[in-house]
PDB file of the backbone (N, CA, C, O) and the ligand in Angstrom, with CONECT records:
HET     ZN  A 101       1
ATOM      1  N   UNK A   1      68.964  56.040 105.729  1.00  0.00           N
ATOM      2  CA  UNK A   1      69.759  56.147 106.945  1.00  0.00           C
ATOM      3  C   UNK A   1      71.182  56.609 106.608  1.00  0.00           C
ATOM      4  O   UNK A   1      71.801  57.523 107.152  1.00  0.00           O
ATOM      5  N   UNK A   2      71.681  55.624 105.381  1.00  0.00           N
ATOM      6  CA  UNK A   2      73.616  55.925 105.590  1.00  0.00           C
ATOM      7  C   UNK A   2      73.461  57.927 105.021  1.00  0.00           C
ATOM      8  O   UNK A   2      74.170  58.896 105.292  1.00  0.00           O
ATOM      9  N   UNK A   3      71.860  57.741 103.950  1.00  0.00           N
ATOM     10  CA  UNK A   3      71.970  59.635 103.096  1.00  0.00           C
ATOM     11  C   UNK A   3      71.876  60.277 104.140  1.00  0.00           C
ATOM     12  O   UNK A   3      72.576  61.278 103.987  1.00  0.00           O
ATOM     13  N   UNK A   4      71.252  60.288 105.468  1.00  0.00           N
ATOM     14  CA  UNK A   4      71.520  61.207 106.733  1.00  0.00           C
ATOM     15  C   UNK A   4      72.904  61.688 107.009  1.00  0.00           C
ATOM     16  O   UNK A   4      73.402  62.812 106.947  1.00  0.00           O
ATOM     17  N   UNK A   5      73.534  60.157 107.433  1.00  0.00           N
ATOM     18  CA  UNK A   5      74.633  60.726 108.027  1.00  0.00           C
ATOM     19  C   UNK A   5      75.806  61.202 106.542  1.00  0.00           C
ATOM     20  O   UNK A   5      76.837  61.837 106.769  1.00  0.00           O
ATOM     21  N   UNK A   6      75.599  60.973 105.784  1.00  0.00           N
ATOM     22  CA  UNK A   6      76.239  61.296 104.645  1.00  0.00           C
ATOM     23  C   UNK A   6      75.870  63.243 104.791  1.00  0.00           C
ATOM     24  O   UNK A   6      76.656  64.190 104.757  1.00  0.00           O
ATOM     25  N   UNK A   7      74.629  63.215 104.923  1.00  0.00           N
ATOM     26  CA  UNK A   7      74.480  65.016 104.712  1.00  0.00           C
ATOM     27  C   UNK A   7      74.668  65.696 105.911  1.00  0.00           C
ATOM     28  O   UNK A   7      74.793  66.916 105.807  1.00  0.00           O
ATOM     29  N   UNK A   8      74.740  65.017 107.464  1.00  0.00           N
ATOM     30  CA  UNK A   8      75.012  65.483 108.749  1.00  0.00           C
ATOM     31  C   UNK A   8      77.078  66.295 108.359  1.00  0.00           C
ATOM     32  O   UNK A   8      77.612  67.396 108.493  1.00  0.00           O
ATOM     33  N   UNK A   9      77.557  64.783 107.818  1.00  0.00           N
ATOM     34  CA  UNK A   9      78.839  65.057 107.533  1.00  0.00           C
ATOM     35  C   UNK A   9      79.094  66.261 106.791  1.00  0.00           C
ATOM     36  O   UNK A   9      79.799  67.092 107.363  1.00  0.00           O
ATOM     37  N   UNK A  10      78.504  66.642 105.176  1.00  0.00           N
ATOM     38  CA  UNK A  10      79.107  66.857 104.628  1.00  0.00           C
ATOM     39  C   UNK A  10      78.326  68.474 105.128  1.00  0.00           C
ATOM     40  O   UNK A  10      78.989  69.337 104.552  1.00  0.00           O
ATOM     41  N   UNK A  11      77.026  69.254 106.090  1.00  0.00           N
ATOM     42  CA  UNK A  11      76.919  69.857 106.935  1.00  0.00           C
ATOM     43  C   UNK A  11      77.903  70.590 107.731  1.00  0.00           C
ATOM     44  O   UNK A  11      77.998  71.816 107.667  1.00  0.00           O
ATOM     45  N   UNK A  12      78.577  69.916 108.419  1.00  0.00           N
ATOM     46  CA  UNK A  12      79.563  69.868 109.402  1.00  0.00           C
ATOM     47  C   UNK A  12      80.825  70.441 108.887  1.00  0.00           C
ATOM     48  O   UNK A  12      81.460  71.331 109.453  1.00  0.00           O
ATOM     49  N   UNK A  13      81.198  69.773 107.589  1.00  0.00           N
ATOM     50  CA  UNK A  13      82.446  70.072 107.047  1.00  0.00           C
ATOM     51  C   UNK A  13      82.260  71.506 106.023  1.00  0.00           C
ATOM     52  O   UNK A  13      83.163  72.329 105.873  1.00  0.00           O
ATOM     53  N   UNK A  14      81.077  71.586 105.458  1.00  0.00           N
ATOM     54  CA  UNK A  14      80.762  72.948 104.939  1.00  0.00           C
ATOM     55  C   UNK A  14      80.583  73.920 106.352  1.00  0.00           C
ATOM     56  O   UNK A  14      80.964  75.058 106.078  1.00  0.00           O
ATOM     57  N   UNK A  15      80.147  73.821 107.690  1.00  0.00           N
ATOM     58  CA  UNK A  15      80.211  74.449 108.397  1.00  0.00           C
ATOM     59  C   UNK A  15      82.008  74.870 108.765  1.00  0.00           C
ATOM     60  O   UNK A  15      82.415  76.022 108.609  1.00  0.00           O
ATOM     61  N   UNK A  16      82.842  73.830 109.216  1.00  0.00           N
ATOM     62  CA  UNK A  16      84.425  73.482 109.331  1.00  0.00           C
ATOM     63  C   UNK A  16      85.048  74.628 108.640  1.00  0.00           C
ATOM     64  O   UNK A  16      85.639  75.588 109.136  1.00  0.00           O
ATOM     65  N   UNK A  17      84.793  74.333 107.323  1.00  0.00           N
ATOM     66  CA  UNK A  17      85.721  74.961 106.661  1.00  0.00           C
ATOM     67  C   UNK A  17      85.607  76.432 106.212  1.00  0.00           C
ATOM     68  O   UNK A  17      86.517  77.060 105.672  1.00  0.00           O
ATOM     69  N   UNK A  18      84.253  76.953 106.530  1.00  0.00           N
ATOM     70  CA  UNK A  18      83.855  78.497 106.090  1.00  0.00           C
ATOM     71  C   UNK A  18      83.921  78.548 107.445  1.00  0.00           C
ATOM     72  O   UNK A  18      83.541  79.713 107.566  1.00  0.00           O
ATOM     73  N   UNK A  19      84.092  78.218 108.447  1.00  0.00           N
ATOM     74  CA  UNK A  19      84.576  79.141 109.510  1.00  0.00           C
ATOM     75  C   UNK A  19      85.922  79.152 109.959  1.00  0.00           C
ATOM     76  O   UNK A  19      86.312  79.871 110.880  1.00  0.00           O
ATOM     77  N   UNK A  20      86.992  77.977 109.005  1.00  0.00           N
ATOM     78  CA  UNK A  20      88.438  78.044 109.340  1.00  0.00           C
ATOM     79  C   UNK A  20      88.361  79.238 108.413  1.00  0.00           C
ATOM     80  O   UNK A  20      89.006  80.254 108.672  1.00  0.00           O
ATOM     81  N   UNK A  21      87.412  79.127 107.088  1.00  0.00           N
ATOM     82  CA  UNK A  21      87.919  80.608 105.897  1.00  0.00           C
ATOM     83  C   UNK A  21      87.652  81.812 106.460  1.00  0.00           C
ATOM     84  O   UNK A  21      88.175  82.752 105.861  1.00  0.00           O
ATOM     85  N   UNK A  22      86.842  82.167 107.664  1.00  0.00           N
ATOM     86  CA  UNK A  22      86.336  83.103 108.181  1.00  0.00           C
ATOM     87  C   UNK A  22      87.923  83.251 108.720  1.00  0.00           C
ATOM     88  O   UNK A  22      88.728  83.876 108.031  1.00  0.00           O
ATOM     89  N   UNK A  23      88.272  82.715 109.834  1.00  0.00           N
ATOM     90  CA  UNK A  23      88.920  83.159 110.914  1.00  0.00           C
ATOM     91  C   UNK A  23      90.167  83.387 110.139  1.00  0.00           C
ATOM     92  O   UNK A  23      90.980  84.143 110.670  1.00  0.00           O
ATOM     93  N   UNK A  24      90.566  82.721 108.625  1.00  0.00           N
ATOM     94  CA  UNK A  24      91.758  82.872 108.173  1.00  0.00           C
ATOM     95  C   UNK A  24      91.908  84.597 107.406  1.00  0.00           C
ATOM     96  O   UNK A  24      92.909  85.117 106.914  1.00  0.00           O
ATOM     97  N   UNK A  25      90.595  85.121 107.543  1.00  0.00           N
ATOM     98  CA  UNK A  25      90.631  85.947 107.058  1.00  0.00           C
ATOM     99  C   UNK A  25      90.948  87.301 107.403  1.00  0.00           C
ATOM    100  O   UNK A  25      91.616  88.216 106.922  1.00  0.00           O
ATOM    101  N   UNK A  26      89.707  86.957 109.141  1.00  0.00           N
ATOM    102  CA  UNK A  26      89.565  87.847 110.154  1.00  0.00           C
ATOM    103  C   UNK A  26      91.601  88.341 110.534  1.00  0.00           C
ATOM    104  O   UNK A  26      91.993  89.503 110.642  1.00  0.00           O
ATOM    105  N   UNK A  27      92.392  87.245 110.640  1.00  0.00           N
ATOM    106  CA  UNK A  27      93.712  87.091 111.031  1.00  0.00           C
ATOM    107  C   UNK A  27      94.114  87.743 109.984  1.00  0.00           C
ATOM    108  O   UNK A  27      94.709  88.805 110.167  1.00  0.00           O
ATOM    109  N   UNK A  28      93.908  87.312 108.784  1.00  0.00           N
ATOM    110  CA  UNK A  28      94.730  88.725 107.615  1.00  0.00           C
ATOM    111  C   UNK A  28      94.949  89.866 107.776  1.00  0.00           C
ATOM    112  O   UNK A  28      96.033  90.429 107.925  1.00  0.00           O
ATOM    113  N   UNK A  29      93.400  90.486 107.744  1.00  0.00           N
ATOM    114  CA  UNK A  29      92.969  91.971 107.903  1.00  0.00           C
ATOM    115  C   UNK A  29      93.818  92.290 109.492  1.00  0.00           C
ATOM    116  O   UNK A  29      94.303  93.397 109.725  1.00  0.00           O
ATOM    117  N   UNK A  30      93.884  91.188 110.442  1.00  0.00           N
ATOM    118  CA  UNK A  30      94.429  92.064 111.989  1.00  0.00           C
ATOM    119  C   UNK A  30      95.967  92.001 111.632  1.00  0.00           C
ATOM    120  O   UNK A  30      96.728  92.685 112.315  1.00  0.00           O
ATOM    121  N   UNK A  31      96.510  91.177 110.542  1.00  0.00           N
ATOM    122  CA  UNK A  31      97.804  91.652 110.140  1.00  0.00           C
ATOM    123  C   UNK A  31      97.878  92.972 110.226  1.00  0.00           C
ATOM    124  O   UNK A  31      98.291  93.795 111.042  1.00  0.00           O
ATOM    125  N   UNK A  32      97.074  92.967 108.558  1.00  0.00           N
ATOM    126  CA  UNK A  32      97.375  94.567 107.560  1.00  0.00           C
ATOM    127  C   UNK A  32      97.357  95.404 108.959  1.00  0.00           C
ATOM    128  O   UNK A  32      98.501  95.761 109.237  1.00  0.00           O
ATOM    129  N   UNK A  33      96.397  95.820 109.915  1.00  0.00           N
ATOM    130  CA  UNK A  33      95.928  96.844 110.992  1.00  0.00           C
ATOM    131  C   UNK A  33      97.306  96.703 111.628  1.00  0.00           C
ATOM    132  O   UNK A  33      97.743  97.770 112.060  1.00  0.00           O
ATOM    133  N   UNK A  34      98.084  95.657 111.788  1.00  0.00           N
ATOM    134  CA  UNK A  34      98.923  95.884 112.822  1.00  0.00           C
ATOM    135  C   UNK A  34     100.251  96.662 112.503  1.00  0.00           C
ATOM    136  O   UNK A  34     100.946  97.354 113.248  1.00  0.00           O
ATOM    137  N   UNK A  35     100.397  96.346 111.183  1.00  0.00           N
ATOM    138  CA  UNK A  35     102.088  96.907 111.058  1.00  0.00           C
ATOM    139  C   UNK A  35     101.576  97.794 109.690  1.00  0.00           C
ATOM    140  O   UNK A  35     101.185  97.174 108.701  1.00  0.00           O
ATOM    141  N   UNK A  36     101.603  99.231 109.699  1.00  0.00           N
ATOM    142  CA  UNK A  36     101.020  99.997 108.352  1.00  0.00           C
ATOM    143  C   UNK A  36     102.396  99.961 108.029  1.00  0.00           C
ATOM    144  O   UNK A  36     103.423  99.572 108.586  1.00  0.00           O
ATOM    145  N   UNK A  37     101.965 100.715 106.500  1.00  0.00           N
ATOM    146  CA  UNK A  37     103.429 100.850 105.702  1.00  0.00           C
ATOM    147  C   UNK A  37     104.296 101.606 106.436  1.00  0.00           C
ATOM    148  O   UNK A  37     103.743 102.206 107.358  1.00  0.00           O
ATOM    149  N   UNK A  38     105.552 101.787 106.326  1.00  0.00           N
ATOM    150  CA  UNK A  38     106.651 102.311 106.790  1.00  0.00           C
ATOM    151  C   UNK A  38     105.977 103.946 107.179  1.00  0.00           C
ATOM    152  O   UNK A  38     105.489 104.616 106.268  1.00  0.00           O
ATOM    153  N   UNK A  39     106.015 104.424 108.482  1.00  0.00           N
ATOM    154  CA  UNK A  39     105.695 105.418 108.931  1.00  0.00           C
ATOM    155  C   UNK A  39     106.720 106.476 108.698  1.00  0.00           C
ATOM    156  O   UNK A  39     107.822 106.225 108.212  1.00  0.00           O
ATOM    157  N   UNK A  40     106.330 107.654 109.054  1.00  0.00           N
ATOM    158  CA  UNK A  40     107.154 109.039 108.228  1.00  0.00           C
ATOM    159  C   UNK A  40     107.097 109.786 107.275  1.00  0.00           C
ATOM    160  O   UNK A  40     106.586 109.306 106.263  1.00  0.00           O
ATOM    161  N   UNK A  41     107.464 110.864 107.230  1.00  0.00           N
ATOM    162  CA  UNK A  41     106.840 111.529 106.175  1.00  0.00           C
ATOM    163  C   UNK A  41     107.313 111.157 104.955  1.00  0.00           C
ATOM    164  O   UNK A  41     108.482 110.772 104.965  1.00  0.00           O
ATOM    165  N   UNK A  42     106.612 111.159 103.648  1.00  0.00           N
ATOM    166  CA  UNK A  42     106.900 110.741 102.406  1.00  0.00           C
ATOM    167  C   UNK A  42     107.865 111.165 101.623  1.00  0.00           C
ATOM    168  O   UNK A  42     107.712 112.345 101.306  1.00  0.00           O
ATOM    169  N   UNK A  43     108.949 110.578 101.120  1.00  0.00           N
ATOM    170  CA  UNK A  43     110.072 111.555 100.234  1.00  0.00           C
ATOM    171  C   UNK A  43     109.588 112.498  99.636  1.00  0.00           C
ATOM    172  O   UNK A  43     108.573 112.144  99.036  1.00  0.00           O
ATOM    173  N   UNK A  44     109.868 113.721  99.485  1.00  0.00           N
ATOM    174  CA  UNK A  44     109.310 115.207  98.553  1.00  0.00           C
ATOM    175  C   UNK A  44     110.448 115.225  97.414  1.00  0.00           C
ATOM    176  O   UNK A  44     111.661 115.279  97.616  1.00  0.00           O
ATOM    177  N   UNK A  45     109.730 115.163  96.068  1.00  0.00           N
ATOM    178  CA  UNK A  45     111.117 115.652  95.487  1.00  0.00           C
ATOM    179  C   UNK A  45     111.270 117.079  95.561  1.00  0.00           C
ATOM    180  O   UNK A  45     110.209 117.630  95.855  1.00  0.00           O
ATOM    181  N   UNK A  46     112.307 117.913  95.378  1.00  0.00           N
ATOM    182  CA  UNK A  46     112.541 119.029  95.686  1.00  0.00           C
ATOM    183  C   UNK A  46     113.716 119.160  94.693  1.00  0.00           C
ATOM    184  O   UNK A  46     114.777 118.546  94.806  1.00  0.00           O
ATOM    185  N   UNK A  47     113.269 120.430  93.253  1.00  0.00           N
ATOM    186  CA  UNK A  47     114.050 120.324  92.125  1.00  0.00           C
ATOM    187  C   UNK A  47     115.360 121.878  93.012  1.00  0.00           C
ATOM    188  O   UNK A  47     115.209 122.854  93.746  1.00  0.00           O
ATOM    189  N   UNK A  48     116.331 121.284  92.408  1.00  0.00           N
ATOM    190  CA  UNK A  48     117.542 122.357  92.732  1.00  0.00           C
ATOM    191  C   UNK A  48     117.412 123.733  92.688  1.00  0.00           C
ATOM    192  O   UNK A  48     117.128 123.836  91.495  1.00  0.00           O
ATOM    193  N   UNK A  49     117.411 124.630  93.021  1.00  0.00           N
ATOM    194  CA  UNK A  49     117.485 125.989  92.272  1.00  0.00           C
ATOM    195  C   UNK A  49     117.939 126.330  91.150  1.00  0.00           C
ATOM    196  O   UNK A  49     117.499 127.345  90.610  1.00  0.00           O
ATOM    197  N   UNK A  50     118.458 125.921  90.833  1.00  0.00           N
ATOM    198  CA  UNK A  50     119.560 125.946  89.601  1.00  0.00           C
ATOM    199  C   UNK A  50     118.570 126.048  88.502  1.00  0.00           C
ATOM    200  O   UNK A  50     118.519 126.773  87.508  1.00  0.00           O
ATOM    201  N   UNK A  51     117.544 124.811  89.114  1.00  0.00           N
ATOM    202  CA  UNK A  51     116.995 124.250  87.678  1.00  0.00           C
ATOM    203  C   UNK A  51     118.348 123.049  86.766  1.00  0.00           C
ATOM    204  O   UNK A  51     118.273 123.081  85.537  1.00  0.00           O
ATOM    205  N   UNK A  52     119.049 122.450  87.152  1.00  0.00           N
ATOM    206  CA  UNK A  52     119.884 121.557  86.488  1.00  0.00           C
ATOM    207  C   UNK A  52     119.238 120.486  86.765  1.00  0.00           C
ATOM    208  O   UNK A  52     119.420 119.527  86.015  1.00  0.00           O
ATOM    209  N   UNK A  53     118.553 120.381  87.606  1.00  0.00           N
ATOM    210  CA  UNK A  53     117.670 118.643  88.377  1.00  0.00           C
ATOM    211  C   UNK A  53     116.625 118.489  87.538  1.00  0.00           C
ATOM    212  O   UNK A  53     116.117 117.384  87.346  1.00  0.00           O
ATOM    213  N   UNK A  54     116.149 119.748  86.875  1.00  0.00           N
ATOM    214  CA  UNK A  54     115.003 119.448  85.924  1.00  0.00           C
ATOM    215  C   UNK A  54     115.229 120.158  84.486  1.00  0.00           C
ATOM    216  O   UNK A  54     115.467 121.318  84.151  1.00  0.00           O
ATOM    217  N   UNK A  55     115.106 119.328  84.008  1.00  0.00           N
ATOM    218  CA  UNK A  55     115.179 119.570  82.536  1.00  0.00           C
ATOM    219  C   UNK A  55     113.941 119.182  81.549  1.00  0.00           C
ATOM    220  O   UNK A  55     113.398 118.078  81.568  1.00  0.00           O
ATOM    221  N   UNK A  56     113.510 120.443  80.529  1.00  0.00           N
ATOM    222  CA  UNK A  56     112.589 119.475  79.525  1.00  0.00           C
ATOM    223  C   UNK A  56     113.363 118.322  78.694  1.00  0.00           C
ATOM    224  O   UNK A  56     114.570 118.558  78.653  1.00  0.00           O
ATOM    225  N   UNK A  57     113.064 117.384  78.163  1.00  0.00           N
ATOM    226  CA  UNK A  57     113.281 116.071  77.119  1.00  0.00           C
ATOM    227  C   UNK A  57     112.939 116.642  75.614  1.00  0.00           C
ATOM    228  O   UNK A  57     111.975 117.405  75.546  1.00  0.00           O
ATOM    229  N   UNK A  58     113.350 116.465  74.915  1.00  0.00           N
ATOM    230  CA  UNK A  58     112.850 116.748  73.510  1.00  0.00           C
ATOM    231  C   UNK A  58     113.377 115.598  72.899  1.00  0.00           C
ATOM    232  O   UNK A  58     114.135 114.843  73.507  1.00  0.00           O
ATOM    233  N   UNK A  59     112.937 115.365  71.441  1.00  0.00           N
ATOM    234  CA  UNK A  59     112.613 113.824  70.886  1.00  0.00           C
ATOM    235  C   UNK A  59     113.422 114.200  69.414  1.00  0.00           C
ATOM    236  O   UNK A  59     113.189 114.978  68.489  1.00  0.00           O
ATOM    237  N   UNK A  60     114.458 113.248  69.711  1.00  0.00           N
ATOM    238  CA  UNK A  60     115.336 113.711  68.483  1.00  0.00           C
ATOM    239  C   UNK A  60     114.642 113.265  67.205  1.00  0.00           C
ATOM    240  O   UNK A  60     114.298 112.084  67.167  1.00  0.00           O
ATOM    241  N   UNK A  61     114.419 113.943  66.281  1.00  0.00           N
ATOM    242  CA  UNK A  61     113.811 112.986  64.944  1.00  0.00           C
ATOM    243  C   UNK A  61     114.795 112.330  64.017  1.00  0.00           C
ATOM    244  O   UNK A  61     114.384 112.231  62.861  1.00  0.00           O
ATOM    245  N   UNK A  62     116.242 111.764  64.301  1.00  0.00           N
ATOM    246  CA  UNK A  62     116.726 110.814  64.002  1.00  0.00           C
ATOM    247  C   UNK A  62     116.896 109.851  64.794  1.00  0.00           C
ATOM    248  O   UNK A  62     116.801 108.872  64.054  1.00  0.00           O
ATOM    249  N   UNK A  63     117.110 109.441  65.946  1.00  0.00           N
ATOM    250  CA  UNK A  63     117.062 108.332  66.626  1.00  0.00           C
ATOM    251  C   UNK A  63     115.603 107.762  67.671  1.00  0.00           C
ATOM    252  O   UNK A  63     115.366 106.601  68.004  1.00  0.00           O
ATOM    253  N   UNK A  64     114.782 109.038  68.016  1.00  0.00           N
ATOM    254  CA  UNK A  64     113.422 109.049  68.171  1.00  0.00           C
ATOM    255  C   UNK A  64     113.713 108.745  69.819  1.00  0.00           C
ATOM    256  O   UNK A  64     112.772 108.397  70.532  1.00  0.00           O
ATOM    257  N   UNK A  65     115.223 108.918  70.431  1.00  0.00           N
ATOM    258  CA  UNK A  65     114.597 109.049  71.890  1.00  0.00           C
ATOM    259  C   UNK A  65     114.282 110.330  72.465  1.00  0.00           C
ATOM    260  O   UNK A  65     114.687 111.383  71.974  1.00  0.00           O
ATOM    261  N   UNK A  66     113.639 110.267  73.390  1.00  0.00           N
ATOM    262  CA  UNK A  66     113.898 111.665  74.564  1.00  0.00           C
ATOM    263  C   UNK A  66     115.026 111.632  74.863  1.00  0.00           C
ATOM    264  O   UNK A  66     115.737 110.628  74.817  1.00  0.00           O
ATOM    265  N   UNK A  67     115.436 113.008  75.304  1.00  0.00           N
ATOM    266  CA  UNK A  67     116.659 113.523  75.482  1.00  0.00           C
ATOM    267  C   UNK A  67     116.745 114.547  76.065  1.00  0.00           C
ATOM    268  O   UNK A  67     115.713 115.213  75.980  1.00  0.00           O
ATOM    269  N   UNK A  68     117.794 115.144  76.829  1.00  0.00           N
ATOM    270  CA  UNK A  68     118.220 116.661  77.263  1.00  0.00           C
ATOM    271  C   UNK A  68     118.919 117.332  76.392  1.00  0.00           C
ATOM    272  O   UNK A  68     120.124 117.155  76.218  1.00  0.00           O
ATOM    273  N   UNK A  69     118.208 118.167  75.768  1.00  0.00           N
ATOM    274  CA  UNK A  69     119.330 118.734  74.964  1.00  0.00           C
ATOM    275  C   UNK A  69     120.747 119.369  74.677  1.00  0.00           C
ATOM    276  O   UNK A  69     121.489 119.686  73.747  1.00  0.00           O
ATOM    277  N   UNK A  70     120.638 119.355  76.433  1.00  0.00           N
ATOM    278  CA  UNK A  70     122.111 119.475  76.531  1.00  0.00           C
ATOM    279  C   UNK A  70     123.305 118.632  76.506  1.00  0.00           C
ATOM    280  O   UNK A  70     124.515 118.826  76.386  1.00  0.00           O
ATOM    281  N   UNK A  71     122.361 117.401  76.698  1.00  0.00           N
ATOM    282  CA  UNK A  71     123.355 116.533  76.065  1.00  0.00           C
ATOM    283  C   UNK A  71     124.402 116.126  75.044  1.00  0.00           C
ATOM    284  O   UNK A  71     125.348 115.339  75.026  1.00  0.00           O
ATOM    285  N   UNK A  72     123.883 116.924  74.262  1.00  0.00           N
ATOM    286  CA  UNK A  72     124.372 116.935  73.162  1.00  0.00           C
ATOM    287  C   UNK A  72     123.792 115.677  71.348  1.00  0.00           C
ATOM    288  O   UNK A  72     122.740 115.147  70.991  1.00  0.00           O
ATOM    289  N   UNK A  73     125.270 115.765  70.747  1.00  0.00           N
ATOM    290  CA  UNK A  73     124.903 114.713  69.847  1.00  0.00           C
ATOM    291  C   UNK A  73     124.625 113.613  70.231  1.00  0.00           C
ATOM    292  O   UNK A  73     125.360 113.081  71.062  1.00  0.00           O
ATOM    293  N   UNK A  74     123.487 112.950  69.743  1.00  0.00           N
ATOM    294  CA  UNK A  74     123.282 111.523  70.120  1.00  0.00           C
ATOM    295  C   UNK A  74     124.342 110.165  69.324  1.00  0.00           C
ATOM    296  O   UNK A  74     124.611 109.152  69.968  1.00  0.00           O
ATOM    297  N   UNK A  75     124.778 110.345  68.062  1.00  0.00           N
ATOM    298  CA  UNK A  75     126.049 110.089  67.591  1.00  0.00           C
ATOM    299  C   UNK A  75     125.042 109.471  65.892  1.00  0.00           C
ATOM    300  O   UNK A  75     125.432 108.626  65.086  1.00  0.00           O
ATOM    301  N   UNK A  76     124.159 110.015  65.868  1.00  0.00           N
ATOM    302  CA  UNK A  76     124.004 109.760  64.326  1.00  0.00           C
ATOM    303  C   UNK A  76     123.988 110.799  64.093  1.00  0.00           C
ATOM    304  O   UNK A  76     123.804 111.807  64.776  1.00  0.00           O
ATOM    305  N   UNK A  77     124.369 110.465  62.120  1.00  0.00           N
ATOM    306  CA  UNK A  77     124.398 111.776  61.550  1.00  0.00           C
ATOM    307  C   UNK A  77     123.552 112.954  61.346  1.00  0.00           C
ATOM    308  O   UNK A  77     124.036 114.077  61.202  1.00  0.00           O
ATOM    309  N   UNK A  78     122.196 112.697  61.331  1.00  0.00           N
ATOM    310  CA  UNK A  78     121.281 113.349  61.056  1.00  0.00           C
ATOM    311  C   UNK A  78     120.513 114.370  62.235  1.00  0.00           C
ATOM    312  O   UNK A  78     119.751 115.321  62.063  1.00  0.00           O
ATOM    313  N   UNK A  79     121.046 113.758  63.487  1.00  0.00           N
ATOM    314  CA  UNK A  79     120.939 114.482  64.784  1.00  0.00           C
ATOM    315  C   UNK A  79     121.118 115.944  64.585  1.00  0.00           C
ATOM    316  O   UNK A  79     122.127 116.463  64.108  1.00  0.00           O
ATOM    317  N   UNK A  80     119.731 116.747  65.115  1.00  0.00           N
ATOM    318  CA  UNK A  80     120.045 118.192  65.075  1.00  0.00           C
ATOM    319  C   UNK A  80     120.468 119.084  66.115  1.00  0.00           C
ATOM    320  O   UNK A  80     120.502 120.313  66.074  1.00  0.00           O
ATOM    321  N   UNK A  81     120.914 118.006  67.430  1.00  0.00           N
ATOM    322  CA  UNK A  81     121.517 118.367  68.524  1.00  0.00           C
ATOM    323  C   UNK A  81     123.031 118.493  69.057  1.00  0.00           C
ATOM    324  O   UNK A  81     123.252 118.887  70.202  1.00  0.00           O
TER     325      UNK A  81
HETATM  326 ZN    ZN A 101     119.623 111.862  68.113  1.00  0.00          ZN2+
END
């Protein structure tokens, strides 16, 4: 008798709670639908004419960063820039 109502209960509460997980879910997803990411068109990059906005990098073989070579010396000695 008490294993009935023991499995009526614990029935009930496995029913309870996968349908609070349902509805908590259903409510997520009608978030996301409601507000999309920021609308408008997407930033474009768009390099200068010049060509000064884009530059190749080259890899100094004394200090081993990328670099613009117009930068100049990187400030060790062995720098061939
Ligand atoms: Zn360097």
């Amino acid at each position: 008798m008490f294993g009935k109502i023991l499995l009526t209960v614990a029935v009930v509460a496995i029913i309870w709670f996968g349908f609070k997980f349902a509805q908590r879910r259903l409510e997520q997803k009608a978030r996301r639908d409601q507000d999309p990411p920021a609308a408008g068109p997407r930033p474009v990059f768009r390099p200068d004419p010049d060509g000064e906005s884009v530059q190749d990098l080259v890899k100094c073989p004394a200090c081993s960063t990328w670099r613009s070579a117009k930068q100049g010396h990187c400030g060790l000695e062995k720098c061939p820039y």
